[in-house]
N, C-alpha and C positions, 0 to 999 in steps of 0.2 A: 365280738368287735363292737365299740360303744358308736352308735350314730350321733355324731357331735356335728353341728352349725354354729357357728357364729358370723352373726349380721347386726351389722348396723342400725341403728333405730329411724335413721333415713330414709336408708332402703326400703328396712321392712314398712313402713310407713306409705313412703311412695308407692310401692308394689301391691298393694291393697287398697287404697285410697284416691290413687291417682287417677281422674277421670276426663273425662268429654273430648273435643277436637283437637286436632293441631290448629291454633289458633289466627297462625300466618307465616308468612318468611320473615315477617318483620318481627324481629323477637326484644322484647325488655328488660331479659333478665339481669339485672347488675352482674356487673366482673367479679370474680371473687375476691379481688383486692378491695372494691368498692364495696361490695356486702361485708367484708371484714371491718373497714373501717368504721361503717353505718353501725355495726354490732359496736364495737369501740366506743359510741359519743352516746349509747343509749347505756350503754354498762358502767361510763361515769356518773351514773346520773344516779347509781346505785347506792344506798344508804350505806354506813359503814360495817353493818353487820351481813349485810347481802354480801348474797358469794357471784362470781360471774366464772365460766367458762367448766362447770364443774363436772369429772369424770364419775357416771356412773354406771353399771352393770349390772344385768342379772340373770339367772340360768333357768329356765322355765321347761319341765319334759312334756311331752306331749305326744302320743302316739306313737311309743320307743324312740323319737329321739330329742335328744337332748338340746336345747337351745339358747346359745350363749349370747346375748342382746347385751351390746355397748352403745356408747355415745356421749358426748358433752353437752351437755345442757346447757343454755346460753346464761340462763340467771336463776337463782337461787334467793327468792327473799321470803326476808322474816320480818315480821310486822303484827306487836303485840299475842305473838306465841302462835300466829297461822304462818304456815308456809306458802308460799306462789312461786309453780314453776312458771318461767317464763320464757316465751319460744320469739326472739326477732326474727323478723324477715320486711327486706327492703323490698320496694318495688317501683315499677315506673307511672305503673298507673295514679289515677286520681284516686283520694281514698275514698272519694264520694262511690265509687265505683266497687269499691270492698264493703261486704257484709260479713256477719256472723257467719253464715253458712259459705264463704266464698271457695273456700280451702279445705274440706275435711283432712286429708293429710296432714294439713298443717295441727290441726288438733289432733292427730292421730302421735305425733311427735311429739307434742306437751304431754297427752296420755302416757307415754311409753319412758318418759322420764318421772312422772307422776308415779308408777306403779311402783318400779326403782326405789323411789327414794321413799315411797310408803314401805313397801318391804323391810326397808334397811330398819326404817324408823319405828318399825311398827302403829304406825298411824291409822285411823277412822277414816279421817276428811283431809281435803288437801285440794287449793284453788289452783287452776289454769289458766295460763294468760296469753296473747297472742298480741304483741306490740308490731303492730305494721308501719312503716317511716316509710314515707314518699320519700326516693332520694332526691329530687331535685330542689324542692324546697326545705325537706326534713322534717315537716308535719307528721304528726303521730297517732296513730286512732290505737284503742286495746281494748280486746274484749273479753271478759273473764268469765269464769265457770267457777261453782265449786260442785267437788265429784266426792263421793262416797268411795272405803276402798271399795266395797262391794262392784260399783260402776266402775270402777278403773280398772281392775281384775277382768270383769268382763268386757271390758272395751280390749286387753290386753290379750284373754283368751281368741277373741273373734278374728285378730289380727293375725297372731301363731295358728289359728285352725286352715286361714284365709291363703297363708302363705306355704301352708304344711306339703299339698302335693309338688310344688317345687322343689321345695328342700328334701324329699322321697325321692324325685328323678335323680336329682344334683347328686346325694351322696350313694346312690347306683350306679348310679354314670361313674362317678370317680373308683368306685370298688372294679365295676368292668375294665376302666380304662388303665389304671395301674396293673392292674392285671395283664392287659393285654402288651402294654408295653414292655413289661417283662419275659413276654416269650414273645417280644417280635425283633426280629434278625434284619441287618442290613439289604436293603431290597436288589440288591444287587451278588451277582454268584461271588464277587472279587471288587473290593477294594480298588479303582485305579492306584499310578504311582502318585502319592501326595495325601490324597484323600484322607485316610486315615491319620495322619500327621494333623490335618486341618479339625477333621472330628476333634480330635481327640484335644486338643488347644480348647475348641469353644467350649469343651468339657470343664475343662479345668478354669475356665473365665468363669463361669456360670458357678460351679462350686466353688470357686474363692470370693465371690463378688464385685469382679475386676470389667478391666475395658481393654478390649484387644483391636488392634488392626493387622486385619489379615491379606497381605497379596498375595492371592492366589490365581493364576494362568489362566485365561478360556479354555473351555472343553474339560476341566479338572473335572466338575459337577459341583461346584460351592452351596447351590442350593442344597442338597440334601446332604452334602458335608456338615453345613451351618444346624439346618433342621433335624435329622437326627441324632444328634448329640442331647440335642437342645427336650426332644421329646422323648429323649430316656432320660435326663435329669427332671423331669414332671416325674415318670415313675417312681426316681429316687428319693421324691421328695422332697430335692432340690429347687425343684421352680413352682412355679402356678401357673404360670401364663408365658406365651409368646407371641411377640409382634415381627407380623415379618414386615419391612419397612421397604418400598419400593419407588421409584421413579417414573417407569413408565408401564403401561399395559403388558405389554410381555413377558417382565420379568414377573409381574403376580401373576401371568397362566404359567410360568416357570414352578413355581411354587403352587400354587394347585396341583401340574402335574407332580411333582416331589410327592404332595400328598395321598394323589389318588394311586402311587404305588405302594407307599404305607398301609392305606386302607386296603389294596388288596393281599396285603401282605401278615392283616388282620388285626389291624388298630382300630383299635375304638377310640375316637379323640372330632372333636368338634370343632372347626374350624370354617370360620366366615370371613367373606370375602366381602371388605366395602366397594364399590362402584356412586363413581361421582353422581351427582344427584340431577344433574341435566341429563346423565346416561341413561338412566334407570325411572323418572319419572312417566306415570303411564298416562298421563295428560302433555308432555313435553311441554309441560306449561313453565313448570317450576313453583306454581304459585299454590304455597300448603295452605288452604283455604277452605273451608268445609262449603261453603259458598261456591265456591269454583273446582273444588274436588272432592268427589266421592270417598277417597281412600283418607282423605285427610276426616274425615267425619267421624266421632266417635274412637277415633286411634285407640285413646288410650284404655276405651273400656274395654277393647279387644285387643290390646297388645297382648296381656297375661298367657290366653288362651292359643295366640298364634306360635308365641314364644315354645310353650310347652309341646304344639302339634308338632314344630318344627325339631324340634330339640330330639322330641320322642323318638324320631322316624328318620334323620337325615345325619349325615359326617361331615359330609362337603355343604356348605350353607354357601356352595357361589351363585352368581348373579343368576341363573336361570332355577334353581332351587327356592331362592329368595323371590324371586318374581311369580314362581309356581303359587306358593304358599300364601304371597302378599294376595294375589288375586283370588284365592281361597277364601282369607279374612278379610277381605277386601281392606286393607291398610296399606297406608304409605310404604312399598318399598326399600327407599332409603331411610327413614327415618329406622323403618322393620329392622335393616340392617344394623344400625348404629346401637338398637337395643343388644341385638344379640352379640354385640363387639364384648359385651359385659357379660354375658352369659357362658361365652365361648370358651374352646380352651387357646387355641390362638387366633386370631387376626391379620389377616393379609389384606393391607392398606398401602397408600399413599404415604412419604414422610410426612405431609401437613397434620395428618390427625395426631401428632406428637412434638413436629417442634414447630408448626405453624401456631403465633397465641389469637388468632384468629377462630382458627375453626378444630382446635385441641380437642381429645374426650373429656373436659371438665369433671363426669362423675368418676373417670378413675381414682378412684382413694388411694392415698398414701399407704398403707399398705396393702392393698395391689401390685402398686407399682413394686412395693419391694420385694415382691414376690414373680417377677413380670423382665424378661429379659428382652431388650433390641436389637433384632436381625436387621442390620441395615443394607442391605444389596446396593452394590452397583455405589457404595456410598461418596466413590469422586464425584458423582453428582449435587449431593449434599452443600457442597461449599457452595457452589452458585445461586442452586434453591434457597438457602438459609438468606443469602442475600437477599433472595425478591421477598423470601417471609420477613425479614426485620425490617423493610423500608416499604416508606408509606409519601402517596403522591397529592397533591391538592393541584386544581385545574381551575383559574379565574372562569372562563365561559359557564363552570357548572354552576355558581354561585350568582355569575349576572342574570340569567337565564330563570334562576327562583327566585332573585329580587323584580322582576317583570311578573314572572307567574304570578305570583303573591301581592301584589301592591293593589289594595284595596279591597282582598278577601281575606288577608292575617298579616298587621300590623308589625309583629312580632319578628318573623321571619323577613319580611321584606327586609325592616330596619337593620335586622344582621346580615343580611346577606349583600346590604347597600356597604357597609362598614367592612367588609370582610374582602367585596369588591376594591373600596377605596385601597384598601393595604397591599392588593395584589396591585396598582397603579403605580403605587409610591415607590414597591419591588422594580416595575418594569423602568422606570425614570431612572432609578440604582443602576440597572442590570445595563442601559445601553451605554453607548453602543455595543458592547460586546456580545449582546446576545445571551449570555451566562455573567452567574454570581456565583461567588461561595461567599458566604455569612459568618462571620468567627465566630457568633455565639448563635443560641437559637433564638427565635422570634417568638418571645412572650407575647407581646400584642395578639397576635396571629393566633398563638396556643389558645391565649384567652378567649377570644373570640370561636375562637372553632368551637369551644365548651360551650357559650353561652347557644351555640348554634343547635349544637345537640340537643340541647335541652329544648328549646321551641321548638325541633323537627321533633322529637318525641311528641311533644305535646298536640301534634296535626298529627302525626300518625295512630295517635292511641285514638283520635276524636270522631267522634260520630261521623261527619262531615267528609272526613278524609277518606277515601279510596287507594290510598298507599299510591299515590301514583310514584313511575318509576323514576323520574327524575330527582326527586324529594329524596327516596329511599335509597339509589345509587348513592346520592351527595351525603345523605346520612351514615351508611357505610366508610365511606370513604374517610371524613370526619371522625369515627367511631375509630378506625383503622390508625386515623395522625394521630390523635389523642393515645391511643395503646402504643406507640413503636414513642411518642415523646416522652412518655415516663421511663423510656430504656434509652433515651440520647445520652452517649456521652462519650465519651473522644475515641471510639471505634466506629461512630459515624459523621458525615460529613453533612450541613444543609447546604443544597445551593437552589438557584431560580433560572430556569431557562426562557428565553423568548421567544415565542414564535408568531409571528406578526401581530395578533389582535390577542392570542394566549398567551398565559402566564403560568408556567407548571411551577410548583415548589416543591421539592423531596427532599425527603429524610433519608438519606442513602447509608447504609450500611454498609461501610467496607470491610470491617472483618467482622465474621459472623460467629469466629470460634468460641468467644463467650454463654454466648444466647445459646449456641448449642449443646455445651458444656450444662448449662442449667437448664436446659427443657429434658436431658437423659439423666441429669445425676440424680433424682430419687427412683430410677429406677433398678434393680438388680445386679445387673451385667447389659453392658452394651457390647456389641460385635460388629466391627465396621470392616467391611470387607468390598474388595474387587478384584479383577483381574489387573485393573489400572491403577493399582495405588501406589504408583512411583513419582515424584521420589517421596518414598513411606514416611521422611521428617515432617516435609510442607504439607503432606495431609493431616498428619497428626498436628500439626500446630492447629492446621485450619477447620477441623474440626473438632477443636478441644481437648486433645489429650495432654498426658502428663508425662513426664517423662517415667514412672513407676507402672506406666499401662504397659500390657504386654505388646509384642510383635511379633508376626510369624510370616517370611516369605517363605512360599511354598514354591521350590524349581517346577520350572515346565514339565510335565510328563511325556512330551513329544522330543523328537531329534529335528536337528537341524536341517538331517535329510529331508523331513516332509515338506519344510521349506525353499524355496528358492528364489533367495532376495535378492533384486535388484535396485540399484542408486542410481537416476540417471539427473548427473549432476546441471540442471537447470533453472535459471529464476522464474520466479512466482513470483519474486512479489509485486506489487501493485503495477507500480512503473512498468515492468515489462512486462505485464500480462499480455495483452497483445502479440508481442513477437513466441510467447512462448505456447499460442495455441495452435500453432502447425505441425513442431515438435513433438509434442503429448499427443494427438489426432494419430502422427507418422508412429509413435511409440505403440499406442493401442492397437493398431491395426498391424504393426510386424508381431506383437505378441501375442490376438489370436490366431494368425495367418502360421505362427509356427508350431503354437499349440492349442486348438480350436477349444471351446467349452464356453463354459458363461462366468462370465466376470461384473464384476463393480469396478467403479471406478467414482471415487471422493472427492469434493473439490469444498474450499473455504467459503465459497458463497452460491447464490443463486446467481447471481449476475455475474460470473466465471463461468459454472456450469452451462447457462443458458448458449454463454460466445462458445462456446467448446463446441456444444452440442449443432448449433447452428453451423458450423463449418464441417462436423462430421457429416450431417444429413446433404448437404451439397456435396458430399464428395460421391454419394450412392454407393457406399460399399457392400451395398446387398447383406449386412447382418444385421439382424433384429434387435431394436432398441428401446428401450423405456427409461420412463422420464421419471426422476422424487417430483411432485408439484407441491406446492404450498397450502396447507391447510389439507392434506390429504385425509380422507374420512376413516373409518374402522375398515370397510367393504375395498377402499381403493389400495391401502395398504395392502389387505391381502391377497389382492389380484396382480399387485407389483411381484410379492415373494413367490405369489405360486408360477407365475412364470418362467421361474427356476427349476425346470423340471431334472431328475435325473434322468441318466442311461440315453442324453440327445445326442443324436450324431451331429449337429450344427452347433451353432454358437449363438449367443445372446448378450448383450452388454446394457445394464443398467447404470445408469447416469443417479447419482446421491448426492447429499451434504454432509460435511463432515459434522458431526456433534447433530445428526439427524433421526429420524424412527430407525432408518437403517443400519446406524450405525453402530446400536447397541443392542445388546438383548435378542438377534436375529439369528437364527441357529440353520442353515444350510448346510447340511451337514454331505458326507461322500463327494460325487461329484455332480452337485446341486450347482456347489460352485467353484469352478477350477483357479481363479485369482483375484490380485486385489489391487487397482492401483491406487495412489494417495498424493495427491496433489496437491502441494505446500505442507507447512509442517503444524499445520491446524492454525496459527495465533489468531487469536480472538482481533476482530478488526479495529485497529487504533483510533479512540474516540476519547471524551470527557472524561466518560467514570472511569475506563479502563487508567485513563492516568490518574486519576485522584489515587485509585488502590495502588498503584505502584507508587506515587509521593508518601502516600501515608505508610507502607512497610519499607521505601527507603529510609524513613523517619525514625524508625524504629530496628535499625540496625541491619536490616535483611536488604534481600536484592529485589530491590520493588521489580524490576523488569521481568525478572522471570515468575514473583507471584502473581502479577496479572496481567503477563502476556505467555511465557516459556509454557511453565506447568501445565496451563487448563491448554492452551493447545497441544502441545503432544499427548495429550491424554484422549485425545479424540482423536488422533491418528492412531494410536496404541487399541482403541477400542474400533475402528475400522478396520485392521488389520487383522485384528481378533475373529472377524468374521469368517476366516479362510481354513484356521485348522480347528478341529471341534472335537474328532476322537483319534483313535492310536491309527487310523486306516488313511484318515486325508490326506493329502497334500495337495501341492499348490506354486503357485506364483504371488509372489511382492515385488511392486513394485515404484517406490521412494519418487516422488521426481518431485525436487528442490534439491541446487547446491547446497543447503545449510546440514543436511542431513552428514555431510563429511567433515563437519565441524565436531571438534572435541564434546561440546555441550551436549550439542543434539544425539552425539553416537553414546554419549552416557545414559540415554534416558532411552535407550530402545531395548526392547528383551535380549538376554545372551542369545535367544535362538535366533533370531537375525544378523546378531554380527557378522557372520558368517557371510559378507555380501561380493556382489559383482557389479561392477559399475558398466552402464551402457556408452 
């Protein structure tokens, strides 16, 4: 069997080259639309016989295996019969600040194109250049080499030698792992009912290079329905990679466990787990600082090495794996993580590291991706997230606040931040009295300024003088943030200005987000969107970009009606009468543990519902034990709420939730953990501004705005509460509905068949 690599001249470059600290949180690197188009005005600039963007390759053995190096080279010139490759790279800094020696990778890059095109050409000699362009002003420093082939062969060799025991692990690892996956069997003795049906769908997505949305029932096991399909088309040679896409904490230990049955079931497959970077920081500082953290010091001379320890030795790379090892190498943690997301064979993340353009994996390559499927769980959550990823907010006090900081220590910034203030005035003069605006077009002014902003807050944070304080660097972000979501405005967002006494917010609001999502998945492989809650399966599919050619697959409930036992108890909720309707619900809870005792939830639309509810139980002293969801509840407090679910209790217990809460998704209570569930209203999302901006803008467009932003996202939060009651073939339980609307045509369409089946109280 031929041991064949192929890597990139990037890569391999970086990965040998790449050295010293993590330099800060405050990071410079151009966008890649902005380093594209910086490459653009330096490639016009090319003679007529120069070449720019030119593909070249070459195949170099080494130590049995075979090593196949591509990549484009940015410029190709000729100039009186000598050749100069030439390597752009934009940056933010001063170029007073760049040397000859500032980057060896970056020579490492021009070298690796150099040998390339000596090979092809059979060449001696051959010059190397390195044009660095400040992008803010566009100034341009270049500094050139000429190289012997002799030197460039050997700068070539050291690189292939440097990178070689990687690429030894890498294509062991894949002989074990195809291996293994080919004699590993479903970890389970049987199939549930569905199961198989759902495998076998993301099977056939995954080999056609399609996009499915899948409703599939709680309690089916969608996790390892999705996941092993997905990690025997890796054996077939079908995939490369898998992203498992997640929402909230839960469901990625849902998925970890998936995989730690795998792994006993004798896979060999690498799979790392990101945790947010406030999670997992071991300074809880946040601040990547060689200065202020140890672990940030020297990163990169030591990633190589931890990568490898790591790799060698471990399957599961989750958070306490990762934090083992980090303090081994004494490295960044999360940063540790984000390397090995490249490394790995899947990733179990956050949506944001995919369709947030925020905080994206940037160095996934194009084809990666094509080789790289998206598991997206739970993905009715998706619509509302995509929402907060596409829109971007501006706050007047953040910018009065650095025109005072700044006036009379940096000219520069005060002057924009006084101009920037003045526009948000002229806003507020607009907006009254109504308090709110919406804007028909966008605010050039505004954009423009926010640019020029950028650029002076760059120019204090790269500067000796600056200590990155966090008010500069918040507003910098934020800034950085309007600027990225206004190059994507256009009439599936709205801007408006809200007023709140002495502030001025201005947002970019995103109301449909299915585009954006559409283009942050479609160079990847296969997409897989799946929940328990994807009804009704159209308004997701539109709302998350699908096409009418993607496949579909609802999978019936595997459980009977029997395990069920639903009740309707037809009463208003809504606002108006809340009040009269918390004596009723209180008399409701307390006859239905009194006849069948156990531990129940019980759902409510807000915290200020829950709270009147809960206050008039505890005066009434009914002597059964209760616990409260609080607000901002921590990891430790969460799980002292669920373990209070004990089974095998003779007494009873009632925990008080919100609907669309930790608890209401992703929480597995399974037997009789928990004997019922009530649900209190029919989830709607609470009637404000944006909610109606989204329903004018899809009344607009031909749909029924009411139920895209108000119907749909709330019963899907009652749908995923209720969720919470049956889990395997053995549960049952009580539902129990309370809102009149629930006996309306609309609402009784959008409930699973296995509840129709109801009683009214």
């Amino acid at each position: 069997m031929k041991n064949e690599m192929k890597i990139s001249v990037r890569t391999l470059a970086e990965y040998v080259y790449k050295s010293g600290s993590i330099v800060s949180g405050f990071r410079t690197a151009s966008s890649f639309t902005e380093g594209s188009r910086i490459h653009r005005e330096v490639q016009k600039t090319y003679n007529e016989q120069d070449q720019s963007e030119v593909f070249l390759k070459t195949e170099i053995e080494y130590e049995n295996i075979h090593f196949i190096i591509e990549g484009r080279c940015d410029g190709l010139l000729i100039k009186d019969g000598r050749i100069t490759i030439d390597e752009i790279k934009s940056t933010s800094l001063s170029l007073e600040l760049i040397n000859e020696d500032s980057n060896l990778a970056h020579w490492a890059q021009a070298e690796c194109y150099a040998y390339m095109y000596m090979e092809d050409h059979e060449l001696d000699c051959i010059d190397i250049q390195l044009t660095y362009v400040q992008k803010s002003s566009g100034e341009v420093k270049r500094f050139i080499k000429t190289r012997t082939y002799d030197e460039i062969r050997e700068a070539m060799l050291i690189m292939v030698s440097a990178f070689a025991p990687y690429a030894k692990w890498r294509l062991k690892h894949e002989r074990n792992r195809n291996q293994s996956i080919k004699d590993l069997e479903f970890p389970f003795a049987q199939y549930r009912k569905g199961q198989r049906q759902l495998a076998g769908s993301v099977y056939k997505t995954i080999q056609e290079k399609k996009t499915i949305f899948a409703s599939a029932p709680t309690g089916i096991g969608k996790t390892i329905s999705t996941l092993f399909p997905s990690v025997k088309a890796i054996g077939e040679e079908h995939l490369g990679k898998i992203f498992y896409l997640t929402a909230k904490t839960t469901t990625r230990q849902t998925a970890e466990e998936a995989f730690s049955q795998l792994f006993d079931h004798g896979l060999q497959m690498k799979a790392v787990t990101i945790t947010a970077k406030d999670k997992v920081c071991f300074t809880e500082q946040g601040i990547c600082n060689k200065d202020h953290c140890e672990f940030a010091e020297s990163y990169y001379d030591k990633i190589n090495g931890a990568i490898l320890d790591i790799l060698q030795n471990e399957n599961s790379l989750n958070r306490p794996c990762i934090e083992q090892y980090a303090l081994k190498h004494k490295i960044c943690p999360f940063e540790f993580s984000l390397d090995l997301a490249y490394a790995a064979d899947t990733v179990i993340c956050d949506y944001n590291y995919i369709f947030d353009p925020k905080v994206s994996l940037k160095r996934l390559f194009d084809d990666q991706k094509k080789e790289t499927v998206l598991l997206v769980d739970e993905a009715h959550n998706l619509v509302d997230r995509g929402r907060d990823m596409f829109s971007s907010t501006l706050e007047k006090t953040a910018f009065l606040q650095l025109k005072r900081d700044f006036k009379g220590t940096n000219e520069n910034i005060h002057r924009i931040c006084k101009r920037i203030n003045d526009c948000f005035i002229k806003i507020k003069k607009q907006a009254e009295p109504s308090k709110t605006m919406v804007f028909k077009e966008p605010q050039g002014e505004l954009n423009q300024l926010v640019l020029e902003f950028i650029d002076f807050a760059e120019k204090e944070l790269l500067s000796d003088r600056s200590e990155n304080p966090e008010q500069l660097l918040d507003t910098y972000f934020a800034a950085q943030n309007w600027q990225r979501i206004s190059k994507l405005f256009d009439d599936r967002f709205i801007l408006y200005a809200e007023v709140q006494r002495n502030e001025v917010i201005v947002k970019q609001f995103c109301l449909d987000p299915s585009y954006l999502i559409k283009q942050a998945g479609k160079s990847f492989k296969s997409r897989v969107f799946f929940s328990a809650t994807l009804s009704p399966i159209g308004y997701y599919r539109d709302m998350l970009g699908g096409d009418d050619d993607d496949y579909v697959v609802r999978i019936p409930s595997p459980f009977s009606q029997e395990q069920n036992q639903v009740m309707i108890q037809p009463l208003s909720t809504r606002y108006k009468d809340r009040e009269n309707s918390i004596e009723p619900i209180v008399k409701t809870l307390i006859e239905t543990i009194q006849s069948k005792p156990g531990n129940y939830l019980i759902f409510f639309p807000s915290y200020l519902y829950l709270n009147s509810v809960w206050e008039y139980w505890n005066h009434g002293n009914y002597g059964i034990p209760t616990i409260v969801q609080g607000t901002g509840m921590g990891d430790a407090e969460r799980e002292a709420f669920l373990e209070s679910f004990k089974p095998g209790g003779s007494g009873s217990l009632v925990g008080f939730a919100v609907l669309g809460g930790i608890f209401s998704e992703g929480v597995d209570l399974k037997g009789d953990r928990l004997n019922g569930v009530l649900v209190v209203g029919v989830g709607l999302p609470q009637i404000g501004f944006e909610r109606d901006l989204i329903k004018q803008h899809f009344s607009s467009k031909g749909k029924n705005g009411y139920d895209y932003a108000y119907v749909y996202p709330g019963m899907n939060k009652v749908l995923q509460a209720g969720g919470r009651l049956i889990r395997s073939e053995k549960d049952t339980g009580t539902i129990i509905l309370i809102d009149d609307r629930y006996l309306q045509h609309k609402y009784q369409s959008l409930l699973p068949d296995i509840w129709r089946r109801y009683g009214i109280l």
